[in-house]
C-alpha positions in Angstrom: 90.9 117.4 128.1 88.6 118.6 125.6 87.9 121.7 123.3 85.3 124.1 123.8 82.9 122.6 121.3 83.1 119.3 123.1 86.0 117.4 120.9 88.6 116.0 122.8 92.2 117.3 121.5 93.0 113.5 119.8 89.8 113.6 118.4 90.0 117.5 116.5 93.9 116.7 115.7 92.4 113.7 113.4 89.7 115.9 112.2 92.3 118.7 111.4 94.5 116.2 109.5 91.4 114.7 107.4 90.5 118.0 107.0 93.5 119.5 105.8 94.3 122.9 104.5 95.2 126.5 106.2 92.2 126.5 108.3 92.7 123.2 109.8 96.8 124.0 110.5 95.4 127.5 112.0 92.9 125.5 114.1 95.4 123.7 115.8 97.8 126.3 116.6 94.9 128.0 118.6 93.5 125.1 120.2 97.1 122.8 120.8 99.5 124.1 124.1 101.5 126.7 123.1 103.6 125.6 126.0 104.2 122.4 124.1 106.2 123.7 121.2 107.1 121.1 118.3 110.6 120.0 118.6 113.1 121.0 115.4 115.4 119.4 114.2 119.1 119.3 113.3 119.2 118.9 109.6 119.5 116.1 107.4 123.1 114.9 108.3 121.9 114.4 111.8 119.1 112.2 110.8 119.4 108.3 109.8 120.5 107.1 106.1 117.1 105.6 105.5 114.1 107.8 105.0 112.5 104.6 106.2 114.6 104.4 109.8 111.7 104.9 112.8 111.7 102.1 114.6 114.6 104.0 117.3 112.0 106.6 117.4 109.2 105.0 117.4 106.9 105.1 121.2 106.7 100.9 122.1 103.6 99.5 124.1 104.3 96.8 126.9 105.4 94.1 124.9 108.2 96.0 122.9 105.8 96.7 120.0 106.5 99.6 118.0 103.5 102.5 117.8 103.1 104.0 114.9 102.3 108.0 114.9 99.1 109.0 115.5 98.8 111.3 112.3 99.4 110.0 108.5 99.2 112.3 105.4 99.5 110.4 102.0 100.6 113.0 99.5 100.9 111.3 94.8 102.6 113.8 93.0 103.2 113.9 89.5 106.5 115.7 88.1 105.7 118.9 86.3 106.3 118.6 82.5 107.3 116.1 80.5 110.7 114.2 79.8 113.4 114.1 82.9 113.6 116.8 86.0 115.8 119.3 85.3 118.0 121.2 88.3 115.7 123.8 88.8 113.3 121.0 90.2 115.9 118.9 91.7 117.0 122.3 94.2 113.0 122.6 94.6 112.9 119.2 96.2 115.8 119.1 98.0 114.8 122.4 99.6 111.8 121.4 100.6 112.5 118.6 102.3 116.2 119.9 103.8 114.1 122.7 105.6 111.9 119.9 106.9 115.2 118.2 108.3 116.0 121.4 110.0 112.3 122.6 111.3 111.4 119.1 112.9 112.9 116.8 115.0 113.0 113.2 113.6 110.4 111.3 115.5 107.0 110.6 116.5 106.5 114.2 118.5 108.5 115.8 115.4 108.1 114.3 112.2 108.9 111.1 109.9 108.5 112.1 106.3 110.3 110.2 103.1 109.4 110.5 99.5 109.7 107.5 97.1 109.3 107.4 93.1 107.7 105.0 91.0 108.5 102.9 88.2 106.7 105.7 85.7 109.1 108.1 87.5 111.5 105.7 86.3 110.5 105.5 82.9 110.8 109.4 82.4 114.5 108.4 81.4 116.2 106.6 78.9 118.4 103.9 81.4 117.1 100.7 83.6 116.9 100.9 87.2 120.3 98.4 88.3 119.2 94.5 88.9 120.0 95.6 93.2 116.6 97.6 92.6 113.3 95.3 92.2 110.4 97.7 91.6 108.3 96.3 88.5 104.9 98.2 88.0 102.2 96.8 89.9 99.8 94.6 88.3 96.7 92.7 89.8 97.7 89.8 92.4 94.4 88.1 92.5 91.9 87.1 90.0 89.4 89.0 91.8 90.9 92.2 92.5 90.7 95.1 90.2 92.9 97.7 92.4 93.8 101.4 90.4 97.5 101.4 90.0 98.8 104.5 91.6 101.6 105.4 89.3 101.9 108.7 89.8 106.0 109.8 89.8 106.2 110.3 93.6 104.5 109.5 96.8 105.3 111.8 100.0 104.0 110.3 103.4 104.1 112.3 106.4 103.4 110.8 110.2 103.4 112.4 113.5 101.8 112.2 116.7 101.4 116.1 116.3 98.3 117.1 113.8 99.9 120.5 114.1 103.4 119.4 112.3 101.9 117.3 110.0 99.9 119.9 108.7 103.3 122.7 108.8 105.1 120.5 107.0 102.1 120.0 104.1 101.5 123.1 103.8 104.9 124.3 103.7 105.7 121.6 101.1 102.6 122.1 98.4 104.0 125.7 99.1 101.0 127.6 101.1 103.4 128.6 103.6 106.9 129.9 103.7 108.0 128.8 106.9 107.4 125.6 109.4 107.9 125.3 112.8 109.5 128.7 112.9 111.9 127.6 109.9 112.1 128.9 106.7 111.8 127.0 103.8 112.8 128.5 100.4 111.1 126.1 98.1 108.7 123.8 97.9 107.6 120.7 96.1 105.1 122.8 94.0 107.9 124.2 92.3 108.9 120.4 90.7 105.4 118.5 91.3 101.5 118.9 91.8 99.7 116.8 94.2 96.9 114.5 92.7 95.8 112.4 95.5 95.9 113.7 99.3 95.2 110.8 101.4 94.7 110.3 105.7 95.0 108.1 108.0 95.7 107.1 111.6 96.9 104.4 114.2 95.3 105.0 117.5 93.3 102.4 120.1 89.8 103.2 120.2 90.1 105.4 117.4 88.5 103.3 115.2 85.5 102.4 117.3 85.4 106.4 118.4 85.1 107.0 114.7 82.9 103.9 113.4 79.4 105.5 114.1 77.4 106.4 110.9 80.5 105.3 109.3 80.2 103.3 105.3 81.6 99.9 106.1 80.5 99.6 109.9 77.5 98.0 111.0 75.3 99.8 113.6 75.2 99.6 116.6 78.8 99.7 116.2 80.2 96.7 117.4 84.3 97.4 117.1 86.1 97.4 120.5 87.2 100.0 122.4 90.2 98.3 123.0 91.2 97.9 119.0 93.6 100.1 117.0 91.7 98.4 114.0 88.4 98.5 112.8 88.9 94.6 112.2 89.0 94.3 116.2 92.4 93.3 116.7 96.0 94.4 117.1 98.6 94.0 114.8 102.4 95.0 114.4 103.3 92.5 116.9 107.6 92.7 116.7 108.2 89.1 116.0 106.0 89.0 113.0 107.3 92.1 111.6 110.8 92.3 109.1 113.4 94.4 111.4 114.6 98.3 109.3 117.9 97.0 108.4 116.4 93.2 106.7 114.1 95.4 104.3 117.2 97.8 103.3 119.0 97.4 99.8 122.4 96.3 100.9 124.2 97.3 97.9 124.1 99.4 94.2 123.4 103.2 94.1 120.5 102.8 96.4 122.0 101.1 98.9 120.7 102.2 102.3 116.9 102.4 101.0 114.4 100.0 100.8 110.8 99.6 98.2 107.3 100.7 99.6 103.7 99.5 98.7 101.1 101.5 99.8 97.7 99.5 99.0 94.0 101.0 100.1 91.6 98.5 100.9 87.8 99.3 101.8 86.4 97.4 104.5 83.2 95.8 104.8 82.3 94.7 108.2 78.8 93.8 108.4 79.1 90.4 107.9 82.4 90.1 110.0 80.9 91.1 113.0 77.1 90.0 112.3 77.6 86.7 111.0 80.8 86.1 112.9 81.3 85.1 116.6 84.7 86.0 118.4 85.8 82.3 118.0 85.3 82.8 114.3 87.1 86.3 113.8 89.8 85.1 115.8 90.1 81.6 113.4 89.6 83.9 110.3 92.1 86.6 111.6 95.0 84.2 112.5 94.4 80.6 112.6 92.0 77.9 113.8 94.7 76.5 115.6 94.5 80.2 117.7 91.0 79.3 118.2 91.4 75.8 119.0 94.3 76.4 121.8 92.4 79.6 122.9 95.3 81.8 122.4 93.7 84.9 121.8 92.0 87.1 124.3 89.3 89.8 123.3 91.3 92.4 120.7 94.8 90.3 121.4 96.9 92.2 123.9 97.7 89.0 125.8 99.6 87.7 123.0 102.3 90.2 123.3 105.1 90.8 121.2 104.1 87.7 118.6 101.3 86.4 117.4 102.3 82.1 117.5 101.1 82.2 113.6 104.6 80.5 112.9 103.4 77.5 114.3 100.4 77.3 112.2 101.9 77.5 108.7 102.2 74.3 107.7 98.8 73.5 108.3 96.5 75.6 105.7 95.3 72.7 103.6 94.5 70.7 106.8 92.9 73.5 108.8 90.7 74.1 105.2 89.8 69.9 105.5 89.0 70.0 108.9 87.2 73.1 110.1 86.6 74.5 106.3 88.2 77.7 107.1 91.6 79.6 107.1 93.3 82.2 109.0 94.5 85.2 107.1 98.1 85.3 109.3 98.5 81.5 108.3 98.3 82.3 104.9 100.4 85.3 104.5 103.2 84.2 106.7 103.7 81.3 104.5 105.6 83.2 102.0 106.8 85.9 104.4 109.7 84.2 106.0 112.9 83.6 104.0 114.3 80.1 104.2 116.3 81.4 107.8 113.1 82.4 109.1 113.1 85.9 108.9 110.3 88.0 108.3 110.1 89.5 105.2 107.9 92.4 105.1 107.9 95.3 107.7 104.0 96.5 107.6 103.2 99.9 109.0 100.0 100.1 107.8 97.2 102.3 109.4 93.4 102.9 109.1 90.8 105.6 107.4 87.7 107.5 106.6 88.9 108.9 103.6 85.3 109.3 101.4 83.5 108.8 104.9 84.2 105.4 105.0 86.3 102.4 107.0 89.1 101.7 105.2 93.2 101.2 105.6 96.3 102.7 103.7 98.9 99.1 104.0 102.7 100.5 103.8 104.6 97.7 103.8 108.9 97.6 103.5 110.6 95.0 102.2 113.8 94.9 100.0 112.3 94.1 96.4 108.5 94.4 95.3 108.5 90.2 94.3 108.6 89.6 98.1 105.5 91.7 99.0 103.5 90.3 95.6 104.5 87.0 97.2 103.0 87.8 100.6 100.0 88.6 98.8 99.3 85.7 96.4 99.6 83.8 99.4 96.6 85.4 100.8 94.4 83.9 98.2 94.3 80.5 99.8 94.7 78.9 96.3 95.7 75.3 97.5 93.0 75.4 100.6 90.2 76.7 97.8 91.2 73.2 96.0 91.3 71.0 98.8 87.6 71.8 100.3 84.5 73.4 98.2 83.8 75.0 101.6 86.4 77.4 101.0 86.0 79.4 98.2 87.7 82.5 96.9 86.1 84.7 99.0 84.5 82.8 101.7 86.0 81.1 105.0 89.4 82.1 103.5 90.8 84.4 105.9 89.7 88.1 105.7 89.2 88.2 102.0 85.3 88.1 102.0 85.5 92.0 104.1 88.3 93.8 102.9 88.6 95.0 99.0 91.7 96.9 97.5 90.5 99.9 95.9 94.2 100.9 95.2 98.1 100.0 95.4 101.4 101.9 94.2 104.9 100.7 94.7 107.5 103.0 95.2 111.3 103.3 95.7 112.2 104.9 98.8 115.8 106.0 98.3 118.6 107.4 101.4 117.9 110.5 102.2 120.7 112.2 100.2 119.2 110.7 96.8 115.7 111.5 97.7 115.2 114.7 95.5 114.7 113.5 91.9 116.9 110.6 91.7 118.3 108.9 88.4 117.8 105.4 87.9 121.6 104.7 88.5 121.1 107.0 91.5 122.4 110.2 91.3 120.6 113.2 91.1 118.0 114.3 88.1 118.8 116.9 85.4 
């Protein structure tokens, strides 16, 4: 079905959302169904502990893959004032996001929305996070990388498959609207914190090749699939190569019940990816050339269901780099993201962009402590496969390095939902 002026309702939902803003939430409630109301919700104590509990929600393809919302609003806050929150700000924040509990249900045709704080959020007071909470202050992970930190004190993300709700619950948190979704909500984050950075993004196949026209980072005639929920051309989230919600939650101290969140930006830059690069080599570069070898991937990956076989490949980085002088990204990373049982390490729900009119992807990932996820992504480099073969080089036939560059990366406590308004390092409430 499409609009009047010729956009289909998907596409003007993600143009609302990147848009942002009064006009964009009034656009959609003229132009969305008012016969299909936004579900509410039943208050915090009927949602889950975790702020970072979808997965039960979530909408799952064929295979048992879990698919992320549709809409994603990236919200870095600073705390108003110096030195530590007092109450006043604490009851602001709680507020806000209790009326959010009440005026949405908790899901993908509701709303998923968590705050987390980062270690300068930390550092506002005078005692240490506890040892059960690894969240050091981010730091480069490569020698070529030179990321801005995102240290602001808080980081709001917000995800539905309804622009309309994501855009209620903004607005009704920076304080621009009183009510959302027919609930009233008394305070608002603006009454604690400003917003610095607003950020969008989405998770959607053929969004990305719908939106890669004229688009910084894509070359033209735009080559990306129809079939791909990434600009890269493939699909990702696969179950078996994801971290399950309750391996990436703190099991025990004052936080127990939460889990740690990075959120990286990296701009991609897909000339050369898809005009120097045949499918057999985005496919060796992407996972393995062992994938490539076997012919296990067919065109954007949907045959390989709910896991992508990288396990198998692992162990043979240094080889692969001898033999066919290249490395797959999935290889790489999944060296370090199993734990010596096997399990996955890192729950990724990360999703793609055109933030500053350009391709690009906001990475979430979950994972218990920050060292794990640093881990993960020194393993990317492809250090040992650089030294055994001068014909890959930092950059070059080493996975998906040579196309993608982090611009940005914050990591952030996500704390249970009854200590997400201001917490103190040993986890009760600020002031």
């Amino acid at each position: 079905m499409t609009d009047t002026d010729g956009l289909s309702r998907r596409e003007f939902g993600k143009a609302a959302v990147a848009a942002g803003g009064a006009a964009a939430l009034s656009a959609c409630v003229e132009r969305l169904d008012p016969a299909d109301p936004i579900p509410s919700g039943d208050g915090a104590a009927a949602h889950p502990t975790g702020q970072h509990e979808w997965n039960e929600f979530l909408r799952t393809d064929d295979a048992g893959n879990h698919r992320l919302p549709r809409h994603h609003v990236f919200l870095y806050c600073s705390v108003s004032g110096g030195g530590t929150p007092g109450t006043a700000a604490r009851e602001s924040v709680a507020g806000a996001f209790d009326a959010l509990d009440e005026a949405f249900a908790w899901g993908p045709e509701g709303l998923f929305h968590s705050v987390g704080y980062s270690p300068a959020y930390f550092d506002r007071y005078d005692g240490s996070l506890p040892d059960s909470v690894d969240l050091p202050h981010p730091e480069p992970l490569a020698p070529f990388e030179t990321p801005t930190f995102d240290e602001q004190d808080l980081l709001v993300h917000l995800a539905s498959d309804r622009p309309d709700a994501v855009l209620a619950a903004e607005e009704a948190l920076t304080g621009e609207r009183d009510r959302a979704n027919g609930v009233a909500v008394p305070s608002a984050l603006a009454g604690a914190a400003t917003v610095d950075s607003r950020r969008t993004g989405f998770m959607e196949v053929g969004k990305p090749h719908a939106e890669g026209d004229d688009l910084s980072g894509v070359p033209q005639p735009n080559p990306i699939p129809e079939e791909s929920p990434l600009f890269m051309g493939f699909v990702a989230g696969l179950r078996a190569n994801q971290a399950t919600e309750s391996y990436v939650t703190l099991p025990e101290g004052p936080f127990a019940g939460g889990t740690t969140k990075v959120v990286s930006n990296w701009r991609q830059r897909l000339n050369d990816w898809y005009g120097e690069q045949g499918d057999e080599e985005r496919v060796t570069e992407m996972f393995s050339p062992g994938h490539t070898a076997r012919g296990l991937v067919e065109g954007v990956g949907e045959n390989l269901g709910d896991d992508s076989g990288v396990d198998a490949f692992i162990d043979d980085v240094v080889a692969d780099a001898e033999e066919y002088g290249r490395v797959g990204h999935a290889q790489k990373a999944a060296r370090a993201n199993r734990d010596e049982d096997g399990n996955v390490r890192l729950l990724r729900r990360h999703v793609e962009s055109t933030d500053d009119d350009a391709a690009s992807l906001h990475f979430p990932a979950l994972q218990r402590g920050i060292t794990a996820f640093e881990e993960v992504r020194r393993a990317m480099n492809g250090t040992d496969a650089t030294a055994a073969t001068p014909a890959v080089r930092q950059r070059v036939n080493n996975g998906i390095l040579e196309y993608i560059f982090v611009r940005r990366r914050g990591y952030f406590l996500i704390p249970p939902r009854d200590l997400r308004a201001l917490p103190r390092p040993v986890g009760g409430a600020g002031g």
